[in-house]
N, C-alpha and C positions, 0 to 999 in steps of 0.2 A: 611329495617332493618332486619337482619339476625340473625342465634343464632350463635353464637364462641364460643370461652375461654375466658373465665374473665378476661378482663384488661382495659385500658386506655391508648391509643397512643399521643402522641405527634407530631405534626411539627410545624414550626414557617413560616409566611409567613410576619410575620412586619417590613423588613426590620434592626432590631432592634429600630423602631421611638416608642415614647413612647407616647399613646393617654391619653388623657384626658376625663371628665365622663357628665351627664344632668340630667333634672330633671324629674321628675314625682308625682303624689299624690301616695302614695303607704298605702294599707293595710296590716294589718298583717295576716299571713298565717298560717293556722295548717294543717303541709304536714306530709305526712307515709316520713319513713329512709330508701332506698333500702342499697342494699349490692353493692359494685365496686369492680373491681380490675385494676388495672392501668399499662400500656405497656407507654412507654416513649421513643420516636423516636428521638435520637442525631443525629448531627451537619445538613444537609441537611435535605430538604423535604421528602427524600428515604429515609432517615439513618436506622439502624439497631435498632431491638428494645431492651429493656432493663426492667424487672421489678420490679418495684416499690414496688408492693400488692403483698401478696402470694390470693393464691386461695380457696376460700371460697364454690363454685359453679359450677357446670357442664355445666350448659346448659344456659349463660349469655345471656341478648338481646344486642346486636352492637348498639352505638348510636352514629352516627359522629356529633361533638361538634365545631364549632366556634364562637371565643368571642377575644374582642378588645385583642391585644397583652399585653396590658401592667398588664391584670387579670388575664393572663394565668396562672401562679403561686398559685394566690388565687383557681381556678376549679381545676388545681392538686391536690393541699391539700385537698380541700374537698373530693374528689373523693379516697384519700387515705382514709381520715379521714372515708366515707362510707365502702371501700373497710374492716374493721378492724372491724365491726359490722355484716359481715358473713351473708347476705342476710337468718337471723332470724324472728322470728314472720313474716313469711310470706311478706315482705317486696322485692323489685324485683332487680335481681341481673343484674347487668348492666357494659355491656361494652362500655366503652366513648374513639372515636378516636377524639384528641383536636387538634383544631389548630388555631394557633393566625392570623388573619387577620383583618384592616382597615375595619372600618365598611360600610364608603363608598364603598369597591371595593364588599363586600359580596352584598348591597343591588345593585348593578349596578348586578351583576352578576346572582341574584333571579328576577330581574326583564326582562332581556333578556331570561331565562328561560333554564338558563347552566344544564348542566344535573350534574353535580357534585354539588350538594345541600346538605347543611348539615341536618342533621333531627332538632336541635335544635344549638340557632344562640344568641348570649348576645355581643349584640352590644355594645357600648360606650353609645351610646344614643337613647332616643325610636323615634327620629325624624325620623332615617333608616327605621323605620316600615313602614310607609307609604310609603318609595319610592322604595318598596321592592317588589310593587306586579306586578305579572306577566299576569294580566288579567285572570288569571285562580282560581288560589291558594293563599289568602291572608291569609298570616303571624298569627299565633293570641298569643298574649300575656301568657304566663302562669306563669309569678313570673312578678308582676310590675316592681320590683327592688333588685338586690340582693346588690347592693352599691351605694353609691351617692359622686359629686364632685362637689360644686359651682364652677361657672365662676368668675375670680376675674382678676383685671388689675395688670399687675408685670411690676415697672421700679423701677429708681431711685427715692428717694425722691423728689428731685423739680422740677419732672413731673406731681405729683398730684397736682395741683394752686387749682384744681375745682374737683371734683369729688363728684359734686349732680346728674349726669345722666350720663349715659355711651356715651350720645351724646359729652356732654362736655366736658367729661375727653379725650374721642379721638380727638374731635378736637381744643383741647390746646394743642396736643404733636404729635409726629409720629408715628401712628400707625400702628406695626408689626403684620399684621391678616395672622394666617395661611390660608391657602386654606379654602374657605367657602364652594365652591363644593365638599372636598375630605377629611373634617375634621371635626369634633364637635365643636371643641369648636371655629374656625372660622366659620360655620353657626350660633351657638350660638350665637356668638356675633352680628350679624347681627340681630336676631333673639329678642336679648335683647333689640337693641334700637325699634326695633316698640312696643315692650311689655312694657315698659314704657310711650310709647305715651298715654296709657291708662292715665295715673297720669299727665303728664306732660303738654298733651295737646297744644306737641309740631307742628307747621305747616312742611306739606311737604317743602316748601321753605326751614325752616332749617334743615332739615334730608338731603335732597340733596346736602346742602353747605358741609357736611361733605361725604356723601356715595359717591356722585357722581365723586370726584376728588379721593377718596380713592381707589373706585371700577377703572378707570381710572389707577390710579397709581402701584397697585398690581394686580389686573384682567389681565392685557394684559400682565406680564414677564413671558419670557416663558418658565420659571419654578416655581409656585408659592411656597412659604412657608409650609413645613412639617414638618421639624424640632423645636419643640418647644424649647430642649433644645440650638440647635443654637440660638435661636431668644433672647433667656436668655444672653445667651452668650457677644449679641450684643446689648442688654440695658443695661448690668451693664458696659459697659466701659464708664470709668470717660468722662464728658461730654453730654454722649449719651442723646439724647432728646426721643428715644424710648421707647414707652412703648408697651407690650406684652397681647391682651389678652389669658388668660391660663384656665386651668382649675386648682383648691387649687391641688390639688394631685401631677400635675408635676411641682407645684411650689412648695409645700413641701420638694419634693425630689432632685429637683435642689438643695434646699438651705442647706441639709443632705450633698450633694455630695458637696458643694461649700460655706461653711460656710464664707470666708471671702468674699463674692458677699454681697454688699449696694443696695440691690434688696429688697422690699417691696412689698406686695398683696394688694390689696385696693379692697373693695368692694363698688359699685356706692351707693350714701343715698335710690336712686330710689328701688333698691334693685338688684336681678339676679335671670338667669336662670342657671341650672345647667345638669351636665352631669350622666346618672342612667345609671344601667344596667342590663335592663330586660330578663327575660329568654324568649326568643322565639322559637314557634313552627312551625318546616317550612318544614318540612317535608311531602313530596307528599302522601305517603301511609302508612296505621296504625297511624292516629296521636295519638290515643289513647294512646300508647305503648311509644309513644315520649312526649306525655305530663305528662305521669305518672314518667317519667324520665326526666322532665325539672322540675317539682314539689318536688319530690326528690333531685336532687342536688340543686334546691333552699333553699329547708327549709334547706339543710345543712348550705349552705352561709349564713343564715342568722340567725342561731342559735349564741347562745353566744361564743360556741366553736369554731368556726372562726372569731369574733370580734377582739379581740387582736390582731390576724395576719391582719386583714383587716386595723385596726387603724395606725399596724407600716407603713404599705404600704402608707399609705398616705388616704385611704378612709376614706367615711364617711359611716352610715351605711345607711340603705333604709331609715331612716327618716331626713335624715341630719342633727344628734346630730353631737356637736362639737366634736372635733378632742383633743386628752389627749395631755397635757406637755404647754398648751397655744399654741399649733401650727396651723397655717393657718390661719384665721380672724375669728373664734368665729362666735357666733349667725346668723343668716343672714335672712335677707328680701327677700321672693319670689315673682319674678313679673310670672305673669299669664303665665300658660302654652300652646304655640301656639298650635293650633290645624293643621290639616295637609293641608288646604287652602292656610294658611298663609305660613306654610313654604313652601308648592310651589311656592307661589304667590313671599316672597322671596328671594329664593335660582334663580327662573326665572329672577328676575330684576336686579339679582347680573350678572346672567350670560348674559343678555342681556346690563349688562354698562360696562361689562371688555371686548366688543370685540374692538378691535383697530378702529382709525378713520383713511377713505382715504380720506381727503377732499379740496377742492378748496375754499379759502376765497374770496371771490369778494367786494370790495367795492367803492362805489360810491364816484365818486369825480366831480360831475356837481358843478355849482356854487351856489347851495343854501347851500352849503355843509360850506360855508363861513359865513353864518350868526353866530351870537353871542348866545352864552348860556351862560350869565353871564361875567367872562372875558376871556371866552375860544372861539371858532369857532366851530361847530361841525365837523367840520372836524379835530381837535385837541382832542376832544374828543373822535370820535371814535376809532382812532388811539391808543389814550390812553388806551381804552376799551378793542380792540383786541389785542397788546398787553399784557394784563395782561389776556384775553383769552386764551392766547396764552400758559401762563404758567398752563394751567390746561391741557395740552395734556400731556402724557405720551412722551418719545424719541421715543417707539415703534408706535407710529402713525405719519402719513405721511400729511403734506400740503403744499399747495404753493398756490400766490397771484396774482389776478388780479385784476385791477382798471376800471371802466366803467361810462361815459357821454356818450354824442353823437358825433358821428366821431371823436376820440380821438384812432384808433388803425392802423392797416395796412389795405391798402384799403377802408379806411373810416370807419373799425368797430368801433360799441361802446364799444368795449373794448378794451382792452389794458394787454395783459399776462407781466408779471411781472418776475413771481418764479413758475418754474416748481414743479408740487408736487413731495415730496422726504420725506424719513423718518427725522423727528425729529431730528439732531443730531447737536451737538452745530453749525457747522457751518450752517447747513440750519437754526436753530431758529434766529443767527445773523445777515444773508440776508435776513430774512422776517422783522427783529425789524429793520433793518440800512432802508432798501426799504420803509419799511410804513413811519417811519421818513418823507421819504423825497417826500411824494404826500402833492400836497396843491391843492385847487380845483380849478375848471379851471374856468375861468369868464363868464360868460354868457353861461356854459357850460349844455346841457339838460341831461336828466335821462334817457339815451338809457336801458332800465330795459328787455323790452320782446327780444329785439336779443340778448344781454349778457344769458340772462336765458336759452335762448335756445342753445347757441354758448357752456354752462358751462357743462349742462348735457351730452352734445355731447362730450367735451373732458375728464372731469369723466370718462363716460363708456368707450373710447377707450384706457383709461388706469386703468379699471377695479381690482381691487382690493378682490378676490374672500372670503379671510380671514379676511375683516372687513367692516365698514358700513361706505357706498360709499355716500358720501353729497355733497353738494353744499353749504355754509356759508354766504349767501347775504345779505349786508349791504346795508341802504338806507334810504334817509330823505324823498323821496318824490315818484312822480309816474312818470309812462311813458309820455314823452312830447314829444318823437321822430318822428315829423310827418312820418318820413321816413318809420317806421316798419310798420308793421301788425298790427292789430287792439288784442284787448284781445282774443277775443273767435278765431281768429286764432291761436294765440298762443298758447294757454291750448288745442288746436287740437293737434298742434306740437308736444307740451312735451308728450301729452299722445301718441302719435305713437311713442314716443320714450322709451317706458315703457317696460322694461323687468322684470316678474316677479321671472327670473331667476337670474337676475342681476339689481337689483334696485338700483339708482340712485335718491335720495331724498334733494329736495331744503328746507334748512330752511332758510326762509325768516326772516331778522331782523329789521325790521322800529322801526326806531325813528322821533320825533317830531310831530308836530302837523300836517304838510302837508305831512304826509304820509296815503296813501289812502290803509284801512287796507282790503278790499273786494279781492283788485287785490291781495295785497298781497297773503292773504288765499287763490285764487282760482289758483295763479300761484306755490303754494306748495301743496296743495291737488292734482293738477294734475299729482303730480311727489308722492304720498302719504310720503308726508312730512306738517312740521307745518309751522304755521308762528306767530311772538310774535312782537308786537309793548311796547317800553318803550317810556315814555314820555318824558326820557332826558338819551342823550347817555353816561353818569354815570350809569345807569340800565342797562348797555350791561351785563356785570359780569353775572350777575344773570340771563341773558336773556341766557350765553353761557351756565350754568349750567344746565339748564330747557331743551335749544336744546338737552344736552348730557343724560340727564334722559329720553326724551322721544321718543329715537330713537327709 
């Protein structure tokens, strides 16, 4: 930080996307009033300046300023509203260069350790704190919150059926998350449904019925969701089963801009987390000098005398009192606020279910495959199963299907290639559902299981898939009976010679029924560090495929 002339710069780096706010416990602060003056940088990042403040002071401190885009307006005003108080009763005269940027790209960018650092940093939300630090210099807090925004769900009306938990309400409807890696209030939302686990004492089984297909379904396009106002856009048209989570601020303002939109906020009964905006101090050298000036421009935000202006905006203030005119959703329930483990742990699991699948389905069609589950075959059942498996892959993921007994391929393999893997798109998902249709199991046909296993991993890897996670899908009622093969502990030799930890290649094994031999299975997927899950009837595949897809 340097001395100048008194002012305050502008640039914008938000694209014009409008972010949304989160929560914090926040105290009340008694800060000193420095004195500002404000320089304001139009149209480009270069643009020329312009000012705002006359000049109060000689020998100003430089303080580079960024804070979510959409408060930029709010830190101007204050910074005038400072600048008009004449850095008097010894108060410190201060020059603020602002500029609006996404809170995710700032913490990605203090975390690599870019040398264009601001000295003080008012994110959207204090979640960025933590994933801000650069192993050198961690971030430290100096205004809890100068505004706050709950997170609330925005569609149409008869989208909300349920809306006791934020698990429910998303998975009754279509859920439009923006970016959870590159946005607040899509981490948020992720972030709310384990925060209610506390209350709800809900099991991983149903969090996964809903993240796993969701993360799936928006994780892997590749372009995800930023635009809140788009996403608005696309639940208020008549029919839309959409629903958006947002944060009250940019649904406020949506519905100012767009008064005939049949757009409604709903808050979960569970309650929410919400979007603050702390003042941070992130500045490598003198933080002293930058937290006397993140202290200052806080107590301004948060004086009475920017209330009004923060209320028309859509905010709320640092305690989340209601919003004037009955606007937004009134009162609100706060669920617990994550600590920065958890949002590692899941912003990691988000990013670890949206990477695409490259995978090989294999399933067994020996003749035990024919016995009866009720009035079905399990061979009718699985079919059933992977199909409706089938429809939890995203388009942007790749598979294709082979069938395996014994001596059932060319040259006497036990297997049998089917459907070469290929992305997802309506005709490859009709050649794999028209192909499964049509296997019925073979009569007296054995469980050729250890050369298929090995035959599977080998053709995966030489069509290697570097940009997502490379599987094998193995179906199967029973165990190896193929006198013809290798014995076990040759085969878990094999697959691990065939182990590249550059390119991994992992069997999930899926046994059903009673004479599946679950030892083999686990040591024939551990070999490959993959899982293996036995259901006790091939109706539990569903659930067996969702479990595969969480625990890649």
């Amino acid at each position: 930080m340097g001395k100048h002339s008194s002012a305050v710069t502008r640039s914008n780096k938000s694209n014009n996307n409008r972010r949304p706010v989160y929560i914090t416990a926040v105290g009340l602060l008694v800060l000193s009033i420095g004195g500002v003056f404000v320089v304001r940088s139009f149209g480009s990042e270069s643009g020329s300046d312009g000012i705002l403040g006359g000049k109060s002071c000689d020998d100003p401190t430089q303080i580079k300023l960024t804070t979510a885009p959409e408060l930029q307006p709010a830190i101007e005003t204050a910074a005038k509203s400072l600048s008009a108080k004449g850095g008097k009763d010894g108060v410190p005269c201060l020059q603020f260069t602002i500029t609006g940027t996404p809170a995710a790209k700032v913490a990605r960018s203090l975390a690599t350790g870019a040398d264009d650092r601001p000295d003080i940093w008012i994110p959207d939300s204090s979640l960025w704190v933590s994933q801000a630090d650069d192993g050198e210099t961690v971030p430290s807090v100096a205004v809890p919150s100068v505004a706050s925004s709950p997170m609330v769900l925005v569609g149409r009306n008869t989208n909300f059926a349920d809306t006791s938990s934020w698990l429910r309400a998303l998975g009754g409807a279509q859920p439009a998350l923006l970016d959870p890696l590159g946005t607040s209030p899509g981490a948020l939302t992720l972030l709310a449904i384990q925060a209610e686990r506390q209350q709800t004492s809900t099991s991983n089984t149903t969090v996964n019925n809903v993240v796993v297909p969701l993360a799936q379904r928006l994780g892997s396009m590749p372009k995800p969701f930023t635009d809140v106002n788009a996403l608005f856009g696309r639940a208020s048209q008549e029919g839309s089963d959409v629903i958006v989570p947002a944060s009250e601020q940019a649904f406020v303002k949506y519905q100012e801009e767009h008064p005939e939109g049949e757009l409604k906020a709903v808050m979960p009964a569970t309650g929410t987390l919400s979007l603050d905006y702390p003042v941070v101090v992130t500045a490598k050298g003198d933080t002293a000098k930058a937290t006397e000036a993140a202290k200052t421009l806080g107590g301004e935000m948060i004086g009475d005398a920017a209330g009004q202006a923060r209320d028309q905006a859509g905010f709320r203030d640092q305690l989340l009192g209601q919003l004037s005119g009955g606007r937004g959703v009134g009162e609100i329930n706060q669920l617990p606020k994550p600590n920065a483990d958890s949002i590692d742990r899941t912003l990691g699991t988000w990013s670890r279910l949206s990477l695409s699948t490259h995978s090989l389905a294999v399933i067994d069609v020996s003749g035990s495959m024919a016995e009866k589950v009720g009035n079905k075959t399990r061979m009718q059942l699985t079919i059933e199963a992977a199909s409706g498996g089938l429809s939890l892959f995203p388009d942007s993921a790749s598979l294709g299907l082979w069938t395996f007994s014994s001596n059932v391929g060319k040259d006497g393999a036990d297997y049998n290639k089917l459907v070469p893997i290929a992305p997802l798109s309506p005709k490859q998902r009709n050649t794999i559902g028209n192909v499964l249709k049509q296997q019925k199991p073979i009569p007296n046909g054995g469980t050729g299981l250890y050369q298929t296993a090995i035959a599977a991993v080998r053709a995966v890897r030489s069509n290697y898939d570097p940009n997502a996670v490379n599987s094998i899908l193995l179906f199967t009622d029973g165990k190896n009976d193929d006198p013809g093969s290798s014995d076990l502990d040759a085969t878990i030799r094999s697959l691990q010679s065939l182990n590249d930890p550059d390119r991994p290649v992992r069997i999930i094994a899926l046994g059903m029924g009673p004479d599946v031999n679950a030892n083999e299975l686990s040591r024939l997927a551990q070999a490959t560090g993959g899982r293996s899950y036995v259901a006790d009837n091939p109706s539990d595949l569903r659930q067996v495929f969702i479990d595969a897809l969480q625990s890649r």
